[in-house]
N, C-alpha and C positions, 0 to 999 in steps of 0.2 A: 501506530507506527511513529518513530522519532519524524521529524525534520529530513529534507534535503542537505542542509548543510549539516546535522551530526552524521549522517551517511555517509558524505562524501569524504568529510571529514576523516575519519573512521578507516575509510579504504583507502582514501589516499596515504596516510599511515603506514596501511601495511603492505600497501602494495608497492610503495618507495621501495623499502628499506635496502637502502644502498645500492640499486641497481637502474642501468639506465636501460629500459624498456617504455614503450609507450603507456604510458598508466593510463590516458585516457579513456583505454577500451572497456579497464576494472571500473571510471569513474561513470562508464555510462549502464554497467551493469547493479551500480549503486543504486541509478535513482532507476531501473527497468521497473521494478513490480510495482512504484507506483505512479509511474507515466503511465503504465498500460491500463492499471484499474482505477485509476482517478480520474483519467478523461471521460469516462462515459456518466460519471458526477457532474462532471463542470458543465458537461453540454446539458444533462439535464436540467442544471440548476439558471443559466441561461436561456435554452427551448424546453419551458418546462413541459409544452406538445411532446415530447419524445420521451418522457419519462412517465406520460401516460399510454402510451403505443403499450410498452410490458414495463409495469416498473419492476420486473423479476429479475429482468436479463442479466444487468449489470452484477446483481447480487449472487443470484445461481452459476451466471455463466462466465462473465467476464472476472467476477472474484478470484475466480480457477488459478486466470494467470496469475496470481499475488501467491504461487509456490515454486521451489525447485525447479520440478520436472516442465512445468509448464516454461519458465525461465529459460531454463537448458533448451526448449525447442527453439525461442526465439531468438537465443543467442546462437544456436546452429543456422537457424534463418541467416540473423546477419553475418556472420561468419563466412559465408556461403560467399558474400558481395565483397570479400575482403581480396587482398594479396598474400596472407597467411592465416587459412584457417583454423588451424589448430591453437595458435596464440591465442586469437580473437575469440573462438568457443571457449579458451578456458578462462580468458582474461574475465569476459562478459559472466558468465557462467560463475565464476567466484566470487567476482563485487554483487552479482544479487544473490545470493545463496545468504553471504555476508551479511546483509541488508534483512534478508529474512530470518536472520538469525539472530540479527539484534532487535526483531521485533517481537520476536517471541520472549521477552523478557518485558517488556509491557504488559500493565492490564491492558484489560479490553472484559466488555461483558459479555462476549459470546467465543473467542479465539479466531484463530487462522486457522485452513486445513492443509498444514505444512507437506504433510506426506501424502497430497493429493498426487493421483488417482487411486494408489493403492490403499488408502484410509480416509474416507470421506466424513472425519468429525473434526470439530475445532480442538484445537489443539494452543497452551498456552504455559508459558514458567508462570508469569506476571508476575514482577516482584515490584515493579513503580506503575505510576500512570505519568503519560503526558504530560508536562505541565508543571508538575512538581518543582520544589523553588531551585534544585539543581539544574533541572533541564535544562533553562535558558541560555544560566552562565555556561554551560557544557558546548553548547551549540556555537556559542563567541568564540571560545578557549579554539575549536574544530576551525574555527572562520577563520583565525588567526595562525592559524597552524597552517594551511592551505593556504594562504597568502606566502606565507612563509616560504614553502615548498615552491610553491609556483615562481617567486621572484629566484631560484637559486634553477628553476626548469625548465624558464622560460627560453624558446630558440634552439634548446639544447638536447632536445629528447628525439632520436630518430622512428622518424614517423611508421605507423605501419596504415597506410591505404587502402578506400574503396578501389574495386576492380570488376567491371562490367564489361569491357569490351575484350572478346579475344578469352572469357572467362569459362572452360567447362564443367567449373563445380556449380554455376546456376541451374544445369540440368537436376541438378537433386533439391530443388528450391521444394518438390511434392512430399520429399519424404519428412520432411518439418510441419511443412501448411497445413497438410491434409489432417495429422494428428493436432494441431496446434487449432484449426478450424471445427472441428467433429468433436475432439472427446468432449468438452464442454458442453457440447448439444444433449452427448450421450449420457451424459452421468448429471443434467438437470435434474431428474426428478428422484435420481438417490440423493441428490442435495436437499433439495427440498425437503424429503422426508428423516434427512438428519437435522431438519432445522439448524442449516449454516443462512447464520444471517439474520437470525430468528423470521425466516420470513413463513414458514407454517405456523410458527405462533399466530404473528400478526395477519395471517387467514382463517386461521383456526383457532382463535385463543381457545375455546372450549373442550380442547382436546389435550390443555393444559392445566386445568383447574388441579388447583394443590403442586403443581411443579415447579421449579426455580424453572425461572428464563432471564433473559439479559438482553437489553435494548444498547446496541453501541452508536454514540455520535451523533443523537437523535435531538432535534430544534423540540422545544417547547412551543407549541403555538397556542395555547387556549390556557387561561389558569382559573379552576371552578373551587365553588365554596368545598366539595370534597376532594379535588381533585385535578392533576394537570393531564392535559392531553399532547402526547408527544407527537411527532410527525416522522416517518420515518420512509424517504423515496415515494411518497403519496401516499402509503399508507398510515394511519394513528394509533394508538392505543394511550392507552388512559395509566397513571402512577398516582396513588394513594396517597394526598397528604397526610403525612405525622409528623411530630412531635420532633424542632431540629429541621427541618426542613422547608428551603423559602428558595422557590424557583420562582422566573419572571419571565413572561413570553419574551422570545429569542434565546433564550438561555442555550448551549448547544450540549447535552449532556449522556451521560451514558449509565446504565441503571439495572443493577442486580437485586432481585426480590422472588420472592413467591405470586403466582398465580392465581388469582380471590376472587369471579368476573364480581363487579366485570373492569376489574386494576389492579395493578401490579400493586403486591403492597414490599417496598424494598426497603434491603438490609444497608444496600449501598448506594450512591448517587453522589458522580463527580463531574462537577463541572469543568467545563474542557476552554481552555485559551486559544478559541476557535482563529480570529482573526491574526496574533500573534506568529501561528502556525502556519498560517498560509503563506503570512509575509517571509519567514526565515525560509520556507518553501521553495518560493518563488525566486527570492535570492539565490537559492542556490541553484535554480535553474540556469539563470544568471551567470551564477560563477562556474559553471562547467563549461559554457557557453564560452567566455572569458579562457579558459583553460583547454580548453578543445582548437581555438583557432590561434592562440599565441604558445603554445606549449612545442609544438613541431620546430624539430630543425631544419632554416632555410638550404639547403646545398645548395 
């Protein structure tokens, strides 16, 4: 996935384009799919206790939401608590479809499963990786752009609001949660066995010998005279050194090869601008932030 600030960037863009509506709603549907499946990362990687409770979950079930349809419920969720539902679901509902549209043009060693629940495999263009010497300056050019927009929107944009009290579309709060809660339960173990995530590999390698697999985002922790061991949500597996090839424990990387037990012997291995990524990230958690509470016109 790009950055929070090429995202927001991106959608603020196009969701401008000359018209004075509240964009904020598109700006929070930017960053949806990965506030929702990145938190249960950060807590694990903080109480690393709860990512040994299932270190599955996050991967089988909570991945889910990082699509569409899953998107669309939670934007019907919130939408529910608004003053105009129908904006808010589409507003929400676009800026992450958007989001997840520009990530399927990323590699990645394993994909997303975009057209979750009705197709449960990873799905991928990948035409760059993360990282690449464009990306950064891309991500500035978006910052600068959004600053831009914001100094010319700021005060000016008429708001559209939460609405809780006096509200009867939170009666239908069940017909979101209840799918938005369950299907994820329900469709674990078709996940699983489509290896999303490669996480039947890393249970099973041996039910891959001679298959490609693909390890995405995965810390190097151990570097051996044949071999590195990767780590991946508590789980390991092992990648082949050859020839061209010089990983160093911490490295954070991601790895397509063939299956040889008992290690990956791969074709490709790209090292990822782990820390870099978090920072423009976090910034632009920042800058919506910034955007969400000076953007509104005061009446």
């Amino acid at each position: 996935m790009p950055d929070l600030i090429t995202h927001l960037g991106a959608t603020y863009a196009l969701a401008r384009n000359g018209r004075r509506w509240d964009v904020r709603w598109f700006l929070l549907g930017a960053i949806l799919p990965d506030l929702v499946t990145m938190s249960p990362y950060v807590l694990m990687d903080l109480v690393p206790a709860l990512g040994r409770l299932d270190p599955d979950f996050a991967h089988l079930c909570v991945h889910m939401y990082h699509t569409p349809f899953m998107c669309a419920l939670l934007a019907g969720l919130i939408a529910l608590c608004t003053t105009r539902f129908a904006f808010v679901f589409g507003a929400v509902t676009s800026g992450a479809v958007l989001h997840l549209f520009m990530d399927l043009f990323q590699k990645t060693a394993d994909g997303g499963v975009f057209f979750y629940p009705l197709r449960i495999r990873s799905t991928a263009i990948g035409l760059f990786w993360y990282g690449e010497w464009w990306t950064e300056p891309l991500a500035l050019l978006l910052l600068a752009l959004v600053l831009w927009l914001w100094r010319r929107d700021r005060g000016r944009i008429p708001a559209v609001g939460f609405q809780f009290r006096a509200n009867r579309k939170l009666r239908l709060i069940p017909l979101f949660l209840v799918p938005l809660l369950a299907l994820p339960l329900l469709t674990r173990q078709a996940a699983y066995h489509s290896n999303v995530n490669a996480r039947r590999f890393l249970h099973e390698p041996a039910a891959f010998e001679g298959k490609p697999v693909g390890l995405s985002v995965s810390e190097v922790v151990a570097v051996n005279a044949r071999d590195y061991v990767l780590r991946e949500s508590g789980l390991t597996a092992r990648v082949a050194r050859v020839t061209g090839l010089a990983l160093e424990a911490g490295d954070w990387v991601s790895v397509k090869g063939v299956y040889h037990a008992p290690a990956i012997v791969p074709h490709t291995v790209y090292k990822h601008k782990y820390t870099t990524k978090v920072m423009l990230s976090g910034a632009g958690l920042l800058l919506l932030g910034l955007l969400w509470f000076t953007c509104p016109r005061r009446d």
